[in-house]
N, C-alpha and C positions, 0 to 999 in steps of 0.2 A: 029370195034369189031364184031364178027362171033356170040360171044353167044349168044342168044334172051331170053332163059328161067333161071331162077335163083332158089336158094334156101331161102324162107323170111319163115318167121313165123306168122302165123294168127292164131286169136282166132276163138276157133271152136264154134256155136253156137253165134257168135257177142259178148259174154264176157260170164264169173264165173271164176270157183279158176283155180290157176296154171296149174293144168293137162290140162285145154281147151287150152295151146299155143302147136301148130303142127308145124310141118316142112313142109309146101306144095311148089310146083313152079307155081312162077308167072313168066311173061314177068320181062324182064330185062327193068326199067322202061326210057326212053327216055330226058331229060334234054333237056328245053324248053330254049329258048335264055335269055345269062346270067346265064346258070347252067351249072355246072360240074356235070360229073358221077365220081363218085370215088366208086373205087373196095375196099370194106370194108372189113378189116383185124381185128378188134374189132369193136365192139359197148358197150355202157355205158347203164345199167341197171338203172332204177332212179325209185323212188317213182312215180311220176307221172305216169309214166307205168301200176305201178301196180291199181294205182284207174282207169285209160283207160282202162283196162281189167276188172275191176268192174263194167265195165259202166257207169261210174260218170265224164271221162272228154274225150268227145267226140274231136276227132282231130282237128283243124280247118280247116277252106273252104278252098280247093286246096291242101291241106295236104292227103297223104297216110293213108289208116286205118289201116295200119302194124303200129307196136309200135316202136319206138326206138329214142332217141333225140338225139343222141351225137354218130358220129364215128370218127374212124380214119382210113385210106387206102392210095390208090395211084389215083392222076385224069386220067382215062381213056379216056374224052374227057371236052375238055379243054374251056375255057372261061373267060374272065376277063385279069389279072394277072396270072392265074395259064396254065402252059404246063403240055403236055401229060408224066406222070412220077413221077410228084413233090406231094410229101409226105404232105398230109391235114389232119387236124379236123376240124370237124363241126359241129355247130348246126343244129339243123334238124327240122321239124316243124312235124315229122314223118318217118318211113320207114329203121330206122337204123338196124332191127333186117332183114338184108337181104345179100347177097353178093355182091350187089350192090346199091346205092344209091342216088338220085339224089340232088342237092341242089344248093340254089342262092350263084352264085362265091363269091360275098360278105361277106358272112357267113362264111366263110374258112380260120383258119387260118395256115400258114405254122408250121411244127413238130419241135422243136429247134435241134441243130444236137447233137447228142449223144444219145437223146430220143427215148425208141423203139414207135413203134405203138400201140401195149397194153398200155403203160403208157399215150398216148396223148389222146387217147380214152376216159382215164377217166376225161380230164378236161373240155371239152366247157361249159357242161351243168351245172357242179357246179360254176367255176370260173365268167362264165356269172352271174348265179343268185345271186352271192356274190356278184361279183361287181356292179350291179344295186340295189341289195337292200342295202347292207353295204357304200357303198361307196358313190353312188348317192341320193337313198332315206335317208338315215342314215348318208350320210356325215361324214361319221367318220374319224377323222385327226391324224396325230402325236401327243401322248402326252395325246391321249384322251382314254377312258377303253372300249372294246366292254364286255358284257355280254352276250356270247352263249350257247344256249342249243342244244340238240343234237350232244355235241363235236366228235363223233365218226362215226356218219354219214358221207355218203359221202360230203353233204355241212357241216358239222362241220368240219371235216380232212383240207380241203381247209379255211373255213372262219381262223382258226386261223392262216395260215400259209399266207394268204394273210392281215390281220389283224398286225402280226407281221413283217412282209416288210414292212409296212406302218408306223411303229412307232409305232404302239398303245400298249396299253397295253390289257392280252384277260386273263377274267374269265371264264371258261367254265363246262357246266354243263354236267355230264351224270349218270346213272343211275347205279350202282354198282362201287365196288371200284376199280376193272379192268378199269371198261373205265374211269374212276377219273384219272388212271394212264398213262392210251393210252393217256388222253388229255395232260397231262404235260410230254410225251415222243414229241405231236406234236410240243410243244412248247408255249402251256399255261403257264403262267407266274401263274395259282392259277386256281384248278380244285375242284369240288366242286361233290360229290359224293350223289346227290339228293335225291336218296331213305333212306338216314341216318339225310345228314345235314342241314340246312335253308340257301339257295341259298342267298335268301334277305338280312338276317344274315351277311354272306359274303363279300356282295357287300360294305353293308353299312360301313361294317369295315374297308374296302378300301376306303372307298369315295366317297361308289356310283359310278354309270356308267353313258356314254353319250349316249351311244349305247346299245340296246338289238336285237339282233336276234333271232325271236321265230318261230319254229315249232309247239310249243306244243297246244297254243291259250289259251282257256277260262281258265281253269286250272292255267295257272301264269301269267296271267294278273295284279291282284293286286300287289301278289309280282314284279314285273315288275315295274309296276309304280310306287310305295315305295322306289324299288333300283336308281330309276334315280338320277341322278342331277338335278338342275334346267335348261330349255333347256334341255333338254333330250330328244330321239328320240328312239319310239319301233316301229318295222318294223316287218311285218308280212311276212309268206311267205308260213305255212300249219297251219292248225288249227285240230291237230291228238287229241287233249283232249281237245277237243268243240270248237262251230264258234262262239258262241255269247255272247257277255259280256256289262257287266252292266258297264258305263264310270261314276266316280264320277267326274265330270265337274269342282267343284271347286277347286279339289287338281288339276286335269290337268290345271288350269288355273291358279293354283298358282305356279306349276314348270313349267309354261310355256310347257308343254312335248307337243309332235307330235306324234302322232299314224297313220300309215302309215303301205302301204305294196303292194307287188304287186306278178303280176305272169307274169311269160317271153313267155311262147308260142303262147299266144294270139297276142302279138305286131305286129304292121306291116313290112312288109321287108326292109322297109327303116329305122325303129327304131331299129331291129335288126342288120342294116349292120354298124348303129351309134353307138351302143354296142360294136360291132366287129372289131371298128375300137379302139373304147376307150382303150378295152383288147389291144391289141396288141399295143398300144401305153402306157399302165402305167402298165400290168399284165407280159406281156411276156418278158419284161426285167428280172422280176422274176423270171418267167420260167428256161429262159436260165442261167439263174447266178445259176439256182438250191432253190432259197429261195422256191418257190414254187412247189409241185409234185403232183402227182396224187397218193394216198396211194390205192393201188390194195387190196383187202382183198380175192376175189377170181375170177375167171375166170372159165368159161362154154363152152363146145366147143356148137354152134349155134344151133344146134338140141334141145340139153338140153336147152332151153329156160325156160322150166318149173323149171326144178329144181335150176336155178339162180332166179325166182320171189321167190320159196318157204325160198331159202337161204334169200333172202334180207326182205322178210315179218317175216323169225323166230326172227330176231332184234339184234343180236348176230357179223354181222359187224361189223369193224372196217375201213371204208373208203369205196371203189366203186368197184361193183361188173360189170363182165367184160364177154360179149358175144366173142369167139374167130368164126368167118367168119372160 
């Protein structure tokens, strides 16, 4: 490949609000043994980005200070399994908001046929952290009820759609009675419109859940733990309305419950290529069958970097907001 300099996007000043992401050229970054370079044609916008631009979640060691976790493109130079050509997403540990990108072959997985590149863009980075926290921390089986909040998020749009390939059954929570409605168009089986109704209320009326997936943290923690079953499992994964909560010890030891939770960028490349192998062994049959998609809410051509972090902080999403390369 001839081109050496590219187009990425860097915070001006090392981080603040949206307006500090530029358009500058860097080198076109070099893919060390066992990495593909893939010519990025979307990248995925994610929460996490935007606290890495707050200065709150520095990249990890070996990782790019460009922001970006999840693209999808074509591999420009090749490695692994993958030829020069063949249509990839990927997790990224960094660097997706660029036109190029480098990443462990590992990490990659191939685009099912039908699907454009916009659409596969939006899955690595939710489908992964579903599936490690829903699936693996939370074990969640057939037959068993997930309780999610943030239903219209980009990980809420995927947790219920991968939640429901699976058997389960999904309560899902969000915050006005539009995304009450987005939830049960994703295929919530009972959507629960949180700024009116008691979520808890809900659960219990069902049966309680086995499963909770939370973003929200301190804030519904009790109720959380109320809603379980006995054996119950609440899994963390942002903590946007507080980190810290007070554990009444003997109700959790009386349903048995698990309090659990994790975060995916930090992992090692070996953990992440055991991920990448699990998706594409139990997720991407979904994929391909269509049970599972990437719900696009909006797309940015790459320059605008800024006004996709503004879009996705106004709260107003509905699924995954999309860098176009």
């Amino acid at each position: 490949m001839s081109q050496t300099m590219m187009t990425a996007i860097a915070i001006e000043g090392g981080k603040g609000a949206a307006e500090a992401l530029k358009p500058v050229q860097l080198p076109v970054p070099v893919p060390a043994n066992g990495e593909i370079l893939i010519r990025v044609m979307a990248a995925g916008v994610n929460r996490p980005d935007i606290v890495q631009r707050l200065g709150f979640y520095p990249a990890p060691a070996g990782a790019p200070e460009t922001l970006g976790l999840e693209v999808a493109g074509e591999v420009v130079t090749a490695a692994g399994r993958w030829k020069v050509g063949d249509r990839v997403c990927a997790l990224l540990g960094g660097g997706g908001y660029a036109e190029y990108a480098v990443v462990d072959a590992r990490h990659a997985l191939p685009v099912p046929e039908g699907m454009t590149l916009e659409q596969a863009a939006g899955l690595p980075e939710t489908v992964f952290t579903v599936y490690a926290n829903v699936f693996e921390h939370g074990a969640l089986k057939a037959g068993e009820t997930l309780l999610l909040h943030g239903a219209t998020s980009g990980i809420g749009t995927t947790a219920i759609q991968m939640a429901k390939a699976a058997g389960a059954t999904v309560i899902a929570t969000g915050r006005g009675a539009d995304k009450a409605a987005q939830a049960l168009a994703l295929g919530a089986d009972i959507a629960v419109d949180s700024s009116t109704e008691d979520f808890e209320a809900v659960a219990k009326a069902h049966g309680g859940v086995d499963v909770v997936l939370d973003m929200v943290g301190a804030a519904y923690f009790e109720k959380n733990l109320n809603a379980l079953k006995t054996g119950g499992r609440i899994v963390y994964i942002a903590s946007l309305a507080g980190g810290t909560i007070e554990v009444p010890i003997m109700k959790v030891m009386m349903k048995r419950a698990t309090i659990t939770g994790s975060t995916l960028r930090p992992r090692s490349a070996d953990e992440k290529a055991r991920i990448t192998a699990e998706v594409e062994r139990v997720v991407w049959p979904w994929v391909a069958a269509g049970k599972v998609k990437a719900v696009i809410d909006a797309t940015f051509p790459l320059a605008e970097a800024a006004k996709a972090h503004a879009h996705l902080e106004a709260g107003a999403h509905v699924g995954k907001v999309l860098l176009i390369a």
